[in-house]
C-alpha positions as CSV (number, residue, x, y, z in Angstrom):
1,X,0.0,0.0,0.0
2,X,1.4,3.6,-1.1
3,X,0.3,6.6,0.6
4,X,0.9,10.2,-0.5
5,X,3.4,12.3,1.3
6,X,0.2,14.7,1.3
7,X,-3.1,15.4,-0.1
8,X,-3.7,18.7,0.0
9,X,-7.4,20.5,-0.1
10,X,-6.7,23.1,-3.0
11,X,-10.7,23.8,-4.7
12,X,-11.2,26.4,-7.4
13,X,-11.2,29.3,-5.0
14,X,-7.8,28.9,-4.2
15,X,-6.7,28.7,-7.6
16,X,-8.8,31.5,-9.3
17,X,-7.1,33.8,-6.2
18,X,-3.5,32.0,-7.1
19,X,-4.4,33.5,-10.7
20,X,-5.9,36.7,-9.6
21,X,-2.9,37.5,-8.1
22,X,-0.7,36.6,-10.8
23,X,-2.4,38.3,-12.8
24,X,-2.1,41.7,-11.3
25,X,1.8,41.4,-12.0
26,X,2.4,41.9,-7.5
27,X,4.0,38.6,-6.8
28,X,5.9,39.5,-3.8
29,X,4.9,41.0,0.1
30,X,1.5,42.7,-0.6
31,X,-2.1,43.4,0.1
32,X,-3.1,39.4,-0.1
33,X,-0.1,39.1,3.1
34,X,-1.8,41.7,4.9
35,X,-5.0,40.4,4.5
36,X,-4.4,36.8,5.3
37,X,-2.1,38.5,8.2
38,X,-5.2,40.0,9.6
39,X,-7.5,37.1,9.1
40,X,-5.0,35.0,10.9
41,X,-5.4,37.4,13.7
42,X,-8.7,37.5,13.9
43,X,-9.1,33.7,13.9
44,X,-6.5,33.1,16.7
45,X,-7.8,36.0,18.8
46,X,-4.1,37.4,18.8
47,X,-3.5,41.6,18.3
48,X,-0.5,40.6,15.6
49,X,-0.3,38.6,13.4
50,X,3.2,38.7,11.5
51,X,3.6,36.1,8.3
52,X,7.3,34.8,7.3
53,X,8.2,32.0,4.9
54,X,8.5,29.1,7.5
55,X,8.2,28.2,11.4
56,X,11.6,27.9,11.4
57,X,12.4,31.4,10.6
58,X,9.8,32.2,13.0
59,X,11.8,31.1,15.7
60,X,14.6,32.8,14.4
61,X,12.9,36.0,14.1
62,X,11.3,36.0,17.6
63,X,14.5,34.6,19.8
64,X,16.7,37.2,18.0
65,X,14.3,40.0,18.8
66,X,14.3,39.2,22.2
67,X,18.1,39.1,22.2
68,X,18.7,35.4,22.8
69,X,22.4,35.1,22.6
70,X,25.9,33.6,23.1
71,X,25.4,31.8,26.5
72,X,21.8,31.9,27.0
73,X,19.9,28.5,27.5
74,X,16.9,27.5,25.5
75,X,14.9,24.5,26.8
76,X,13.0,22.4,24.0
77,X,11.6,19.0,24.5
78,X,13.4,16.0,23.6
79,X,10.8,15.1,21.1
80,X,10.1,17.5,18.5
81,X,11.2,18.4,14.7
82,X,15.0,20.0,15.1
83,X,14.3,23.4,13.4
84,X,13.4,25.3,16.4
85,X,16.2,24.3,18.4
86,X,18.8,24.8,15.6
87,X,17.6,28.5,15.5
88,X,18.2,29.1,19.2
89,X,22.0,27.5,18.4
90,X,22.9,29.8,15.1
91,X,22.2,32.7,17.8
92,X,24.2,31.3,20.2
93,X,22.3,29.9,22.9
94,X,22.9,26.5,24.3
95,X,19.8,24.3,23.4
96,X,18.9,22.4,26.5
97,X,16.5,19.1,26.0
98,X,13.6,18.6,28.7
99,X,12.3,14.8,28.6
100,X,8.5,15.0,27.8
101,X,5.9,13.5,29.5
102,X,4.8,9.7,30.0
103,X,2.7,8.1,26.9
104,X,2.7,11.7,25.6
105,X,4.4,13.5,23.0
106,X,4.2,16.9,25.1
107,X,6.9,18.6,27.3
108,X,7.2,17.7,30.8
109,X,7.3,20.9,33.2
110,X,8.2,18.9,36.0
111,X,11.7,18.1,33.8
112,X,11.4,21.8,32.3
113,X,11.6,22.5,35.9
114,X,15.0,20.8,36.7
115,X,16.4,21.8,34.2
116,X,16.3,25.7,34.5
117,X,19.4,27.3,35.2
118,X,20.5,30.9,35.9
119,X,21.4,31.3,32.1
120,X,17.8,30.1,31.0
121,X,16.2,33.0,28.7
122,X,13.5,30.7,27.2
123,X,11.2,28.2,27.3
124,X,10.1,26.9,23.9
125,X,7.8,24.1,24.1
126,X,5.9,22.2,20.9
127,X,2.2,21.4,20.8
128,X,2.8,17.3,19.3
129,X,0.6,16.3,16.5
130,X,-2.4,18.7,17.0
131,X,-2.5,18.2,21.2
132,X,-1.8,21.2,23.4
133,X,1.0,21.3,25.7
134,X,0.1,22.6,29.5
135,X,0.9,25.9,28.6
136,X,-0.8,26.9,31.8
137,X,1.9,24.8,34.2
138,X,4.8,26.1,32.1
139,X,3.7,29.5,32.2
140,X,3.2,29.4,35.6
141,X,6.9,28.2,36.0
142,X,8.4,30.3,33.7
143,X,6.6,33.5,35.7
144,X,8.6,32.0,38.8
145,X,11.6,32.0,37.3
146,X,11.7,35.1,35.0
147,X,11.6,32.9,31.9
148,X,9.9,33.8,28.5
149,X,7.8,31.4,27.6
150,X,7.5,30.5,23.0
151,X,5.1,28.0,21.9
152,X,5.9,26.2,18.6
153,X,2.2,25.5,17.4
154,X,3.4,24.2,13.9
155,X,1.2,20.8,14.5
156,X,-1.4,23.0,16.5
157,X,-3.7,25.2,14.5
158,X,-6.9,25.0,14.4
159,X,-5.7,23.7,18.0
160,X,-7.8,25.1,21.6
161,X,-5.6,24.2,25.2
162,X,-7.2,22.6,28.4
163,X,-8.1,26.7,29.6
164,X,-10.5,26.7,26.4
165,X,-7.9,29.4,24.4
166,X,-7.1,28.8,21.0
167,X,-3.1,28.1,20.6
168,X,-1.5,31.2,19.1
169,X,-3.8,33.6,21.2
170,X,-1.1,34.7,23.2
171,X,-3.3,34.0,26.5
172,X,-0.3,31.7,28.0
173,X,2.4,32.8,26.3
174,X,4.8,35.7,24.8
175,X,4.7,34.5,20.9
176,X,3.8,31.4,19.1
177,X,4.7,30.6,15.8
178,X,2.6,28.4,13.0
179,X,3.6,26.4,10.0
180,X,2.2,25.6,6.6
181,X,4.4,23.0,5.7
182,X,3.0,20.5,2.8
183,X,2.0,18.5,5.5
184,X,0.4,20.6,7.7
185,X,-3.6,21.6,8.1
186,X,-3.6,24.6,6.7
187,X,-0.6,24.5,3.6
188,X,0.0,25.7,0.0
189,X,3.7,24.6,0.3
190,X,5.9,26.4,2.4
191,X,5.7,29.3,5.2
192,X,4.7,30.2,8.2
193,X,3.0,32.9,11.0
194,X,4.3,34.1,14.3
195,X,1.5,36.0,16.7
196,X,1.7,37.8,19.8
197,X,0.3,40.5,21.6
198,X,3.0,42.1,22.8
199,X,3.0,45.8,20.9
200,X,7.0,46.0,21.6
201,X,7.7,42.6,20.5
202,X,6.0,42.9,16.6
203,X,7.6,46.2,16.3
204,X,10.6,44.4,16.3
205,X,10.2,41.4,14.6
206,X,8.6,43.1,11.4
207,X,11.6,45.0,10.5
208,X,13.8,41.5,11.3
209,X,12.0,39.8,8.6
210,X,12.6,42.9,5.9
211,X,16.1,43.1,6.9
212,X,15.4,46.5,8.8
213,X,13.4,48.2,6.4
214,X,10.1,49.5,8.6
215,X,7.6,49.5,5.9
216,X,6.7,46.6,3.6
217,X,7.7,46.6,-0.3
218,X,3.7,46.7,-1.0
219,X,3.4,50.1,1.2
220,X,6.8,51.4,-0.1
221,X,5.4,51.0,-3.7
222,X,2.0,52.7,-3.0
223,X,3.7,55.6,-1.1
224,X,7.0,57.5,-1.0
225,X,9.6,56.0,-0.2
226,X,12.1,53.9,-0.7
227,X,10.9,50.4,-3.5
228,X,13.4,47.2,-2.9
229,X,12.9,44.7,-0.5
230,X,14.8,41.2,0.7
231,X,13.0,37.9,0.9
232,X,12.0,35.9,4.2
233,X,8.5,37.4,4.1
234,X,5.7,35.0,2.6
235,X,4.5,36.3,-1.0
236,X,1.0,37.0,-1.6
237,X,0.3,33.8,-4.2
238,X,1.1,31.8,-1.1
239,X,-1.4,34.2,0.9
240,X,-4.1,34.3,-1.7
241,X,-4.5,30.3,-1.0
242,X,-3.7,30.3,2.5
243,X,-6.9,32.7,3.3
244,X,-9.2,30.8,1.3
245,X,-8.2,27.7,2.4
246,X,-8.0,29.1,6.3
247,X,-12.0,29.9,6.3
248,X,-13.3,26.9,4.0
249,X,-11.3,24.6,5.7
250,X,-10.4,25.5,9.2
251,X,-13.2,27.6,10.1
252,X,-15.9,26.7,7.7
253,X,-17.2,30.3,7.7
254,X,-16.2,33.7,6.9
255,X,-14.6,35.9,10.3
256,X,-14.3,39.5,10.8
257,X,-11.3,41.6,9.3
258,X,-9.0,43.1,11.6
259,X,-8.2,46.1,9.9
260,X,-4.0,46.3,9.9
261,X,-2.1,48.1,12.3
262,X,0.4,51.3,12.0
263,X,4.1,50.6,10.9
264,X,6.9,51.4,12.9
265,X,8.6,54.3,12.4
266,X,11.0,54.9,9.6
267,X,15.1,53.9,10.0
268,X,17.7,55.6,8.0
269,X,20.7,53.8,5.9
270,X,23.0,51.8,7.9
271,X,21.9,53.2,11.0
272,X,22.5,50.4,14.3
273,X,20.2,51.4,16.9
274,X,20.8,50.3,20.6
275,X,17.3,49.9,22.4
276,X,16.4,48.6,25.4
277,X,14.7,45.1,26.2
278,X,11.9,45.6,29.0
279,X,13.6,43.6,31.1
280,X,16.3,45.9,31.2
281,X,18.9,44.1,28.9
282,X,20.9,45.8,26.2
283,X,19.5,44.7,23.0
284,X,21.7,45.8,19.4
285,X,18.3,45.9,16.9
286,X,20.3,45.5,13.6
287,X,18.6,47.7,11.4
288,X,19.6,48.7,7.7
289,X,17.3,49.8,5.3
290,X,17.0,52.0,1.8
291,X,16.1,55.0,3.5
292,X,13.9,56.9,6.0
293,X,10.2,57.1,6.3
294,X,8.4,60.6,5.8
C-alpha cells in the first residue's frame, strides 16, 4: 500500500485567487499578506499577526528579537522536529533538552523545571501532532523564574488548550509561531505565522524579517519612499490560498477583518540602533534599510 506524502485541499477558489494574483503582476509582500495576516489574527484571537516563509524562521525572528544570545539557554523538548532548536544554536544559545511526559508526545514541566538554570532565557515548548502542551503549568513556571515562555504550534492550528484558548492567542504565552508545511492543516507549500500580543515585541520582529526596512515593499510601492525589499517574508500567491483555504477549511465560515495596524517608524541607511529590552537588557536591533520614512 502507497500513501501520499500529502493530499492537500486546494478547490477552485484557491486557484482562481493564485491566478488573480498573478495576474495583477504583484507577486511578492503585498495586500493578499496583509489580509491573510489580519484574518490570521482575527481567527486566533491574537493583536499581531506577522507572516514569514517558515516556522523555522519564525523562531529565528522571535529569539533574535528578544536578544537570545551567546550563552543563554533554550529549553525544547526532547521530542520535536530540530528546526526550532537549531535557530536558538545559530544565535548562540545553548539548546537544553527537557524529557517529555509519559505516553505523551508533550513537554514535561516537571523536567522543564529541573532543568532551568540561571542562564535560562526561554522556554520553547511544541504542541505534538495537534495536542496542546500545558501551557498553563509552564507559564506558571516560567513566571517563577523570570523565563519567557515561545510555543511552537506548527502541528497546533486550528488547536484550543485545556483553559478553552485557542493556541497562538497569546493568553499563555509571549509568541507562538505556526507552520504551513506541505504536511500541515492549513498549507499551499511552504511558510509560516508568528502571533503575539506584545506591541513591543512585533515592532521588532517586522523590521527582522525585511532586513530592517520598517515598511513593507507593497506600502513602499504605493507611497514614497524607498521600493526594494529582501525575501524571508511569505509572497501573496502563497497568501491568496492560504486565506481561502484558512476559512473553507479550518473555520468553515467567513470571520471578521481586523483592519492592519500602523508601521513602525521609519530607520535611515545603515543606522544600528541600541534599544532597550523591558527587562532591562541591552539589546543591538540590527537595522539597515534603503532609507527613511516621511
Amino acid at each position: 500500500m502507497s500513501l501520499p506524502f500529502a493530499r492537500p485541499d486546494i478547490g477552485d477558489d484557491e486557484v482562481e485567487a493564485v491566478v488573480e494574483c498573478m495576474k495583477s503582476g504583484w507577486l511578492t509582500s503585498g495586500s493578499k499578506v496583509q489580509e491573510f495576516e489580519a484574518k490570521f489574527a482575527a481567527f486566533t484571537g491574537a493583536k499581531h499577526a506577522i507572516a514569514v516563509s517558515s516556522a523555522t524562521v519564525g523562531a529565528l525572528l522571535i529569539l533574535d528579537a528578544l536578544g537570545i544570545g551567546l550563552g543563554d539557554e533554550v529549553i525544547v523538548p526532547a521530542m520535536t522536529f530540530s528546526g526550532p532548536a537549531m535557530m536558538a544554536h545559530r544565535l548562540g544559545a545553548n539548546v537544553v533538552l527537557a524529557d517529555c511526559l509519559p505516553g505523551s508526545h508533550q513537554l514535561d514541566p516537571a523536567d522543564v523545571a529541573r532543568k532551568i538554570t540561571p542562564r535560562t532565557k526561554v522556554v520553547m515548548p511544541t504542541h505534538f501532532a495537534g495536542e496542546a502542551c500545558d501551557l498553563e503549568a509552564l507559564q506558571s513556571l516560567c513566571a517563577t523564574h523570570g523565563v519567557l515562555l515561545i510555543d511552537d504550534a506548527a502541528h497546533a492550528l486550528p488547536t484550543v488548550d485545556k483553559s478553552g484558548d485557542r493556541v497562538g492567542s497569546g493568553a499563555s504565552s509571549l509568541a507562538t509561531f505556526f507552520s504551513f508545511y506541505a504536511t500541515k492543516t492549513l498549507t499551499t507549500g511552504d511558510g509560516g505565522m508568528i502571533t503575539t500580543n506584545e506591541d513591543w515585541l512585533a515592532e521588532r520582529i517586522r523590521p527582522l524579517r525585511s532586513h530592517g526596512m520598517s515598511r513593507p515593499v507593497f506600502d513602499r510601492y504605493s507611497r514614497l519612499g524607498a521600493s526594494w525589499q529582501y525575501d524571508i517574508e511569505l509572497h501573496d500567491a502563497e497568501a491568496a490560498r492560504r486565506s481561502h483555504a484558512l476559512w473553507r477549511s479550518a473555520l468553515g465560515q467567513p470571520a471578521p477583518v481586523r483592519t492592519r495596524l500602523p508601521q513602525g517608524r521609519g530607520v535611515q541607511h545603515g543606522v544600528l540602533r541600541q534599544r532597550r529590552h523591558p527587562a532591562g537588557s541591552d539589546h543591538a536591533a540590527r537595522r539597515h534599510a534603503a532609507g527613511a520614512d516621511p
